[in-house]
N, C-alpha and C positions, 0 to 999 in steps of 0.2 A: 402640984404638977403644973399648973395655970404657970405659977409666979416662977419657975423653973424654965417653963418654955419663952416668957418675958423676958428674963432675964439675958436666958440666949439669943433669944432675936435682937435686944439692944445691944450684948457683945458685939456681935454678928455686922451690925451694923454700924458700927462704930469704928469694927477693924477695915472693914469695906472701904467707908470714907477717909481713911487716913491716907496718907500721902504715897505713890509708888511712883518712886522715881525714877527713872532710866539708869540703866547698867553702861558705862562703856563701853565703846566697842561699834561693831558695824552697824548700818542701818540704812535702810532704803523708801526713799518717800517719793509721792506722784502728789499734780497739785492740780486742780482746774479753775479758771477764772474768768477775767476781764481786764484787758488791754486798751490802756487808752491814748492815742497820740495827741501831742497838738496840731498848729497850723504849722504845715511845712512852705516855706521859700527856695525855691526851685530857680537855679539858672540855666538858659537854654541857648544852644547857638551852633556853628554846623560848617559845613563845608558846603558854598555852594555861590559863592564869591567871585565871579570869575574876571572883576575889573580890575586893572592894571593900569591905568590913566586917572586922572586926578578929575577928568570931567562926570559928575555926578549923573547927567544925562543916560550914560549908560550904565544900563541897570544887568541883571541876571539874565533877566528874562533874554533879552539881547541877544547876551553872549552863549544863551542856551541854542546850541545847533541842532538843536532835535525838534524847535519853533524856527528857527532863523537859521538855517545851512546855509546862506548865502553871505551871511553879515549885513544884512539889511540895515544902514543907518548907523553902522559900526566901523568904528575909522580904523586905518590902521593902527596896529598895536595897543587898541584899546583894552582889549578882551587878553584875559591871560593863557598861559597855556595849561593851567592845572589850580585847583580852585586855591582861593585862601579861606580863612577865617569870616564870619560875620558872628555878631552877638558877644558879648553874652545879653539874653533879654533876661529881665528879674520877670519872675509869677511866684504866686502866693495861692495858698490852697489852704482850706476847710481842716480842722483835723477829724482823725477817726476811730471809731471803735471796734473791738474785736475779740473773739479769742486768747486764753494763754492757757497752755496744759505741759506740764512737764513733769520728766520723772528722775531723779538722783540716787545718786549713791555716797554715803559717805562717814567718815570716823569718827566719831565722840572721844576725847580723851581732856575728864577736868571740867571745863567749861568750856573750851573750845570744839572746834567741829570744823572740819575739813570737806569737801565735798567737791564730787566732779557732778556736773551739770546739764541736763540736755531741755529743750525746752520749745516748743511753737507757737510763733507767734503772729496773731491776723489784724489789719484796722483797715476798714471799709473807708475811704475815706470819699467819695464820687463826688468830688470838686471840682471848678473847671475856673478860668481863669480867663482874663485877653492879654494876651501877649503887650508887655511894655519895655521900649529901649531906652533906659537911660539914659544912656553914651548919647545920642541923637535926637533926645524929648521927642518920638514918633511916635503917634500914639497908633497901629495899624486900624482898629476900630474904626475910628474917625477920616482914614485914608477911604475917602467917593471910589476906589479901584476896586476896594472890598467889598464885597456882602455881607461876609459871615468869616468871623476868626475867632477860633476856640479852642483852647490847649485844658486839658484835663490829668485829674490824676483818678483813677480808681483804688484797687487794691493794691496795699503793702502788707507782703508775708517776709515770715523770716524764720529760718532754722537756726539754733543757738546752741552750742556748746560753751559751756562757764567754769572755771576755778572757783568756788568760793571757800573762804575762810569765814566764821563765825565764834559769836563770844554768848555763852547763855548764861544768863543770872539765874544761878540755880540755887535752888534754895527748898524748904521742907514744903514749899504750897505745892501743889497741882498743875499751877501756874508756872511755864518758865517764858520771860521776855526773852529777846534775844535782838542782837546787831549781827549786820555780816556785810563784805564788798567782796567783789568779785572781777575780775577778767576774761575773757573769752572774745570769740567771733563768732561772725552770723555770715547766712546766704542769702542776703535779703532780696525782692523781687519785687518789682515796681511796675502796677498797669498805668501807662501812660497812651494818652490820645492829643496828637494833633489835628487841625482842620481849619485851612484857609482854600476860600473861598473867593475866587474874584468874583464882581459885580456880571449878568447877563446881556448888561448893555453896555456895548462898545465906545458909547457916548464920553460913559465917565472915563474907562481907561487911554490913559497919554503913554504910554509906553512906547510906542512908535509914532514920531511925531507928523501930525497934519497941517500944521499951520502953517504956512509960505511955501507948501510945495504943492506940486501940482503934477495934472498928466497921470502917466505910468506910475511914478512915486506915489504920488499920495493913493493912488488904486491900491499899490499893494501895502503902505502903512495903514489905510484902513483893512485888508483883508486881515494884516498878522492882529489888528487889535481886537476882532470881530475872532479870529481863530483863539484867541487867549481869554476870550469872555465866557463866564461860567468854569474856568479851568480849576480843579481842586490840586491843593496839596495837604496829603494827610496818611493819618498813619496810627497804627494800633498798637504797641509793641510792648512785650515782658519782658522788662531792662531788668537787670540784676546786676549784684556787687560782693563781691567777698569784704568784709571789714573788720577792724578790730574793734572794742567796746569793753565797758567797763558799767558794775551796777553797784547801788545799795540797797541795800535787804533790810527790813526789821518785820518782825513778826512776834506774832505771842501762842508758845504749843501750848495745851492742858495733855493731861495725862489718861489716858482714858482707862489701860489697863497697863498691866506690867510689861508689854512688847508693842504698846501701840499709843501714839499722841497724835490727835488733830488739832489742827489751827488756823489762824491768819497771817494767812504773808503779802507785804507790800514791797514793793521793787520802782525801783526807777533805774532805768538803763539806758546810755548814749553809745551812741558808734561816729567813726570818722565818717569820712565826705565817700560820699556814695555818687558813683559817674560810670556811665554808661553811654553808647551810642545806636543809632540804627540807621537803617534805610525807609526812604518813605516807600507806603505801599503806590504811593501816586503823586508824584513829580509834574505838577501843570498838566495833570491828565498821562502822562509818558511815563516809563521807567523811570529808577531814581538815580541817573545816569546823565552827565551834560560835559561839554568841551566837545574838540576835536583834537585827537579820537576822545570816545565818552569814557570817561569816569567814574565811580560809585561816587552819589553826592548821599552826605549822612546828617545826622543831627545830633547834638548829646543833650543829656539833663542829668545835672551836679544839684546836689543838697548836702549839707552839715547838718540838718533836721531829722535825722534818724534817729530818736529817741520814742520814748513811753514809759508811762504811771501804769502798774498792774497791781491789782488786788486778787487773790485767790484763793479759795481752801485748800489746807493741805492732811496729807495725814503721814506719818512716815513710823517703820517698821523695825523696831529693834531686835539684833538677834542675841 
């Protein structure tokens, strides 16, 4: 009786271990992991340009009539009537890590495997930067006008919908490797910080010039420089983008029962150039508003750096 009940527990066991393949057909898997970005390169630049004359002397500040209603120090036709362009400035940022969980739907037939895609994705990235212009080697740090200038990026999220196709090597193990690329788009969201920062002493800002004048003049070019010291401009803003993107997949399922496989999946996936704009919450201390009459003055930040490496566990469900 002993060598009877031996005998079937080593059947038993034997037929357990052997291979249960997957069936054809539908099947539905969720995955949760970790998201990781590189460093992203960020360019920045905005509306709030308001010269129109070739003399460098006049600055923004100037032609902003919400400091200067009078045109103080501003020649005719200096000042334009509606901003242009300035920037773009290059920043560079830290990269970051985060979340990935997502859950699919998709068809087995052969070795192939079809799959529509949904997926979320987070990288803390709390980097911060100083702004540097190429086009004009100014380095604003170093600008005595300044105190403090600091552009930041925090959090990038993204919602993802994906196409994938896959190819599994299937075969009698437990084991199935697999490849896969995909297509899709995301809603990606980007916390971005600016913060400039003039100097508190009047001393170092030349922005309204005191030298050779005198009297009345130089009274009131020292009041507006004394009015513009300590002034901030900055800004907190959830930029977002719609994009298109594309990934590669490879992973390895095991088989755990006849309707269920967990495993490892890695992805890598990029998206086009992500560009956004805002308003500052604080323009030289004022609305984000300057000319005559006032205007929305804005700012954008563009990347090609919306990529990430993810590792995850998955398990997916055959019916």
């Amino acid at each position: 009786m002993k060598k009877l009940l031996l005998v079937l527990m080593v059947s038993a066991l034997v037929i357990s271990s052997g291979p249960v393949l997957a069936q054809d057909g539908w099947y539905m898997g969720m995955e949760l992991g970790v998201a990781v970005a590189p460093g992203m390169d960020v360019k920045t630049g905005g509306l709030d340009d308001w010269v129109s004359s070739a003399d460098a002397a006049h600055s923004a500040i100037r032609c902003d009539r919400t400091i200067n209603p009078d045109g103080f120090q501003v020649e005719e036709g200096a000042c334009g009537n509606a901003p242009s362009a300035w920037g773009p400035m290059d920043e560079s940022f830290d990269g970051g890590r985060g979340i990935l969980a997502g859950l699919a739907l998709g068809y087995r037939r052969g070795n192939f495997r079809v799959e529509g895609e949904y997926f979320y994705r987070s990288a803390t990235h709390d980097s911060t930067d100083v702004p540097y212009d190429s086009a004009t080697n100014y380095d604003p740090g170093a600008d005595p006008g300044f105190q403090n200038v600091m552009d930041g990026v925090d959090d990038v999220l993204s919602h993802n919908v994906f196409a994938n196709l896959y190819y599994d090597f299937r075969s009698d193990s437990t084991f199935t490797p697999y490849l896969g690329i995909g297509v899709g788009f995301t809603k990606v969201s980007l916390a971005y910080r600016t913060f400039w920062r003039r100097t508190n002493d009047p001393e170092n800002i030349a922005v309204f010039d005191t030298e050779g004048v005198t009297g009345d003049e130089l009274a009131k070019a020292q009041a507006l420089n004394r009015e513009i010291a300590g002034t901030i401009t900055a800004d907190r803003a959830k930029l977002s983008d719609r994009l298109l993107g594309y990934q590669a997949v490879a992973g390895l399922d095991y088989q755990l029962s006849d309707p269920v496989t967990i495993g490892l999946k890695f992805r890598w996936a990029s998206f086009g150039e992500f560009d956004d704009e805002s308003a500052y919450d604080s323009l030289r201390d004022h609305a984000s508003v300057a000319g005559n009459p006032p205007v929305p003055v804005t700012y954008y930040v563009k990347t090609d750096d919306i990529q990430f490496w993810g590792i995850s566990l998955s398990m997916k469900y055959h019916f």
